[in-house]
N, C-alpha and C positions, 0 to 999 in steps of 0.2 A: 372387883365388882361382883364376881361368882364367890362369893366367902360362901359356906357351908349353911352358916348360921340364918346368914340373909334370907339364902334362896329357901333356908326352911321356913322360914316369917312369910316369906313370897304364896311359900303353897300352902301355906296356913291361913292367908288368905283369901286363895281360890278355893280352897275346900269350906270355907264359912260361906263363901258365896254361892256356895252348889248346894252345903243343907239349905241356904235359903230358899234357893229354888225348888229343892225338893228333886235333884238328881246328883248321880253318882258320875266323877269323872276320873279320866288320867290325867294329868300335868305336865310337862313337859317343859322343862328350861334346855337352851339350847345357847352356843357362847356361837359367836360370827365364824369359827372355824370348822362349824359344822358337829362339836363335839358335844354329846348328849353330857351337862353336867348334873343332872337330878331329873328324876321322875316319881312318879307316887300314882299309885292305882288306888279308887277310894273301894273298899268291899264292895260295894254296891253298883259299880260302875261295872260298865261290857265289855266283855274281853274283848272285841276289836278295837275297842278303845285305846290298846295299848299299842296298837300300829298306827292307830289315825293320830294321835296328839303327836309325837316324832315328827310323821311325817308333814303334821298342821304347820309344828317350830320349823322345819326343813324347808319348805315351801316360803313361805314369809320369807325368809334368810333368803332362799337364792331367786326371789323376783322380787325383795326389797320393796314387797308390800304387806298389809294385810291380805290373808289368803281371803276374805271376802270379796275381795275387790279383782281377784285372777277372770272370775268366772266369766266376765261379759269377753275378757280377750278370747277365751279358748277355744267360743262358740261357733256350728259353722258359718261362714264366711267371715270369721273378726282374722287380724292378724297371726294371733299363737295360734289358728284353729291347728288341732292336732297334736297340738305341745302334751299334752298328759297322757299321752301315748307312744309320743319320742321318749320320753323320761321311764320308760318304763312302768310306770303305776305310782311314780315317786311321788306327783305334784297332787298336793289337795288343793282343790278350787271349790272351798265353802269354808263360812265361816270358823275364826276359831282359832286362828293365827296369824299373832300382832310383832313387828318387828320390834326391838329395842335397840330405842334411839335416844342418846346423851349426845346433849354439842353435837346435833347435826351426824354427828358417827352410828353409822348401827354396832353394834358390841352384839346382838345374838336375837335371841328371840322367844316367843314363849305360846308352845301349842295347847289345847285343850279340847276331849273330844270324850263323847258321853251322851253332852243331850241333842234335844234339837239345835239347828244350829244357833235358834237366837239364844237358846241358853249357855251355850259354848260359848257365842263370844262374849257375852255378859262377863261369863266367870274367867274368861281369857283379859279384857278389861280392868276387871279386877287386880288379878294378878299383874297385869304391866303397871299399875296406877301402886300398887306394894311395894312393886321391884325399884322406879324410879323414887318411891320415898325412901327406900331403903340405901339409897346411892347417893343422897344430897348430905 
């Protein structure tokens, strides 16, 4: 499911979908074992961008959701309050990182980090909506 070719169609995607918008991003495919299998920085995107999409795909993968959807837990008084400070700095809790999911399995994930975050997930959307066409 990670072929080379794929995941280049994948970020060939996210990147049509970032000139759309009119921003610069990182990409980030990530397999369920945590192993970074492709990334792409577009010129124009922010160099912290190239920490935060990793960690966008890393997040997703080990709370087995959209990293949108972390944030109401972390806050103080919700149950994880504090979690992104046990982890060391690891966990993003905004949007921008979407698990993938075939049959129910997660198989890995895919972060993206650059713009605002509604643009992030926009182009993160994107990309999981190529990946899955690219798997049938």
């Amino acid at each position: 499911m990670f072929d080379r070719h794929k995941m280049e169609r994948v970020i060939d995607a996210a990147v049509d979908k970032a000139n759309e918008i009119g921003v610069g991003v990182t990409i980030a495919i990530m397999k369920n074992n945590q192993v970074l299998q492709m990334s792409y920085h577009m010129p124009n995107a922010n160099l912290v961008s190239c920490t935060l999409a990793p960690k966008k795909a890393w997040s997703a993968l080990a709370m087995k959701e959209p990293t949108k959807d972390i944030s109401p837990d972390i806050q103080p008084g919700a149950g994880l309050y504090q979690m992104e400070t046990m982890l060391d700095g690891r966990l993003a809790s905004f949007a921008g990182g979407i698990p993938l999911v075939i049959d129910g399995k997660m198989i890995g994930s895919i972060g993206v980090s650059g713009g605002l975050v509604e643009e992030d997930e926009a182009i993160c959307e994107a990309a999981v909506a190529a990946f899955l066409k690219e798997t049938k």
